[in-house]
N, C-alpha and C positions, 0 to 999 in steps of 0.2 A: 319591442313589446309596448301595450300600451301605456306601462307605467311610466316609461320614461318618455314617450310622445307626449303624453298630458303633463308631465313638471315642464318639460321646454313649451307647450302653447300657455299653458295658465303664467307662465313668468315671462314671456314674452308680451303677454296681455296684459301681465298686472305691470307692467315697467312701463306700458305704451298710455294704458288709461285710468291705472292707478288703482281700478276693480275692477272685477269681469262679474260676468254672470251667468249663469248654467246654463247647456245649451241642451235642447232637446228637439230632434227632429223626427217627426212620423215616419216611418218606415212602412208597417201594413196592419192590419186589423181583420184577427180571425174572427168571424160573427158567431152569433148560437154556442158562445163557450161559456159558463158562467165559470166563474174565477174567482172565487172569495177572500182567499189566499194563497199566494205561489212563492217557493223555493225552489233558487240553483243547485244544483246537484255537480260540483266537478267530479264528482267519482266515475261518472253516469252519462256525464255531458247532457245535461237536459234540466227541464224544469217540471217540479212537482206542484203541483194544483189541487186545491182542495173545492169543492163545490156546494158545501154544506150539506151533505148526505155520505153515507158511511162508504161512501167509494175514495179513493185518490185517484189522478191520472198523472201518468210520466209524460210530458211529452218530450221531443225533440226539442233543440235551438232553433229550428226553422218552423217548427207549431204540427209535427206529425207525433201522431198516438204510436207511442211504445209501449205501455204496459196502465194495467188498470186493475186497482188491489182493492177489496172487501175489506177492511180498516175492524170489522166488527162492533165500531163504536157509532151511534145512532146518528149521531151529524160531528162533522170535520167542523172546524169552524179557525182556526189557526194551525199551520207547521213549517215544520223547520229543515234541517238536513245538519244529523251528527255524522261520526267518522263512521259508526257500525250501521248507521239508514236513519231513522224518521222518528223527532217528537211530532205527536199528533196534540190536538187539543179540543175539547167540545166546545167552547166557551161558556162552560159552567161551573170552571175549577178542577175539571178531569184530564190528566195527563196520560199518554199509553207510549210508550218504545216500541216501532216497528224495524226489523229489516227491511231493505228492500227489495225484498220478494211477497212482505206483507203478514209475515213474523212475528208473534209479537216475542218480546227480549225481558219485559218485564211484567207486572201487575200494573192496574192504574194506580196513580198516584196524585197526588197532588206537587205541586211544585215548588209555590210556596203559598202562602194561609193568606195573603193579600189576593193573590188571583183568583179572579170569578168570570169576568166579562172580557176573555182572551179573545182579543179580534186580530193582533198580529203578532208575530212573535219571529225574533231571528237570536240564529247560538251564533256568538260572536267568537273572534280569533283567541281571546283568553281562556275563553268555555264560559262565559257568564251569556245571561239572556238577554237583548231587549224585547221589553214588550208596550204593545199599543191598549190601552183599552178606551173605550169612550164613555164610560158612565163609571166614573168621571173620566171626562178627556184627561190623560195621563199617559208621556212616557215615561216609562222604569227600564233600571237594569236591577237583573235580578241575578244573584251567584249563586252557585251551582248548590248551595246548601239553603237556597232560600231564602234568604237575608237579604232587604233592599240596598243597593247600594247608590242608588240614584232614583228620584221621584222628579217630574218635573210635571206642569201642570200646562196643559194647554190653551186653555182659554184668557194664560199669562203670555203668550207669546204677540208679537207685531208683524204680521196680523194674525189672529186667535187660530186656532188649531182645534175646533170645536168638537170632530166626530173624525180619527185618527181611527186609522181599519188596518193599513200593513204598514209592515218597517222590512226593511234592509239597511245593508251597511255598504258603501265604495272599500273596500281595502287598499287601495291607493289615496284616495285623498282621504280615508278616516269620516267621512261626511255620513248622517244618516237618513236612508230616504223613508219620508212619511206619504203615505198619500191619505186626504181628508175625504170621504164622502161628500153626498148631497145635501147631507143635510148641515153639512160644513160648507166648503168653497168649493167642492170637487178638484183638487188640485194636487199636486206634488209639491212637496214641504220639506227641504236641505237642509238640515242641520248640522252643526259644528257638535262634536260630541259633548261640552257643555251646555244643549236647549239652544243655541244663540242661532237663530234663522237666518242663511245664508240667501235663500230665494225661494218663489214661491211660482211655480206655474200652474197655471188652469186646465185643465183634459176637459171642460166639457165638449168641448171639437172634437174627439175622438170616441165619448162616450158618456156611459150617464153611471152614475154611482160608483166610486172608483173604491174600492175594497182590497184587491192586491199589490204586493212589489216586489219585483225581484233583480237583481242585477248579475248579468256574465259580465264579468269583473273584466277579463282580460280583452276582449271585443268594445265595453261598453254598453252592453246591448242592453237594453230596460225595458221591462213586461210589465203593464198595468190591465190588471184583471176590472172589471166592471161588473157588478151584480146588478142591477138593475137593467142595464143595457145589455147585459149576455154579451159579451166581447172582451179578446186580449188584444190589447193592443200595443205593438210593438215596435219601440225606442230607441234612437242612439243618443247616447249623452255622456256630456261631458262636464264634471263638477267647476263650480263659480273658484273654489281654491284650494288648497291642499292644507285639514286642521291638523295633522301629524309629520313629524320627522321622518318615521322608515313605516313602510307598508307593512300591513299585518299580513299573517297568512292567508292564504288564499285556498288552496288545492291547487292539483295538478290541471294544465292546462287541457282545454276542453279541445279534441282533434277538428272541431265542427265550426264555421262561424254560420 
């Protein structure tokens, strides 16, 4: 499986040149998609898409439409994928629980009193959140009671991380992906789970205003949504180095590559 092809090339690279660096190769790009934010789904085998309007779309791993839900909430603007379906988010501070059938599980809520301008959001393997906002540029993680447990500030990082739109996480190398819009670097931003920037690549060769990410963990495969450009464009990659000892969870592996 992938996890363990990637410890033997990252340590066979890092013995030969002492660092490596993330590798990312273009694979294809669906046009007329807009993409603002996307989540993997192993339950599902697919990825969730949000588009800023009260819709989601499921798609496949290969970029066909499976399912397309009425959210009931006025614009999507961040989500994620729990064990029971779907935190949704307006980026206004409003949180909703969906299944995925389009469900909703709870009331809205809020999630915690610091959030307003959710542009990305991922639930991580312990159950805490990262999230992206850009006013101010800021990752956080956030616990599941709402309590900051990490603030980090982007426009402190080298090179600045000005306008951060989505996150994911590798659950093999622990690394977190950012990708910065236009009005940043338009690029993907690797992060060590303490802020520390592993590597920084450009997409604007693939597109223009890069607003989602998501990663099939066990493939490698990498989706970066574009708003401005209306396009997903689709990724293999392989993280610069491994910030953890054992892999988090993952889910069940996806029957599709």
């Amino acid at each position: 499986m992938r996890g363990k092809l990637m410890s033997a090339l990252v340590a066979i690279a890092t013995s030969q040149i002492g660092a490596v660096q993330a590798d990312i190769f273009h694979r294809e790009t669906l046009q007329n998609f807009r993409a603002v934010s996307i989540a993997y789904d192993a339950q599902v085998c697919g990825i969730w898409i949000a588009n800023e309007s009260s819709e989601i779309v499921l798609l496949s791993t290969f970029g066909k439409e499976l399912r397309r839900l009425d959210t009931k909430m006025s614009s999507v603007r961040s989500l994620t994928v729990e064990r029971d379906g779907l935190l949704i988010a307006n980026g206004w501070g409003e949180f909703r629980r969906l299944d995925r059938d389009g469900r909703a599980i709870d009331q809205p809520f809020r999630l915690s009193d610091t959030l307003f301008d959710t542009e990305g959001l991922h639930k991580d393997a312990d159950g805490s959140f990262l999230v992206v906002e850009d006013d101010p540029s800021r990752l956080m993680r956030i616990a599941p009671d709402g309590s900051v447990l990490m603030e980090l500030f982007g426009d402190t990082f080298d090179p600045p991380m000005t306008e951060p739109q989505g996150v994911t996480r590798d659950p093999y190398s622990g690394n977190i992906l950012v990708v910065d819009d236009n009005e940043g670097l338009n690029s993907l931003f690797e992060l060590a789970p303490d802020g520390r920037v592993l590597s920084v690549h450009p997409l604007s060769a693939y597109g223009v205003d890069a607003e989602g990410v998501a990663l099939q963990p066990e493939t490698g495969t990498l989706y970066v949504g574009f708003d401005s450009g209306q396009a997903l464009a689709i990724f293999d990659w392989m993280p610069t180095e491994r910030t953890i000892d054992t892999p988090l969870e993952r889910g069940p592996d996806c029957a599709y590559s």
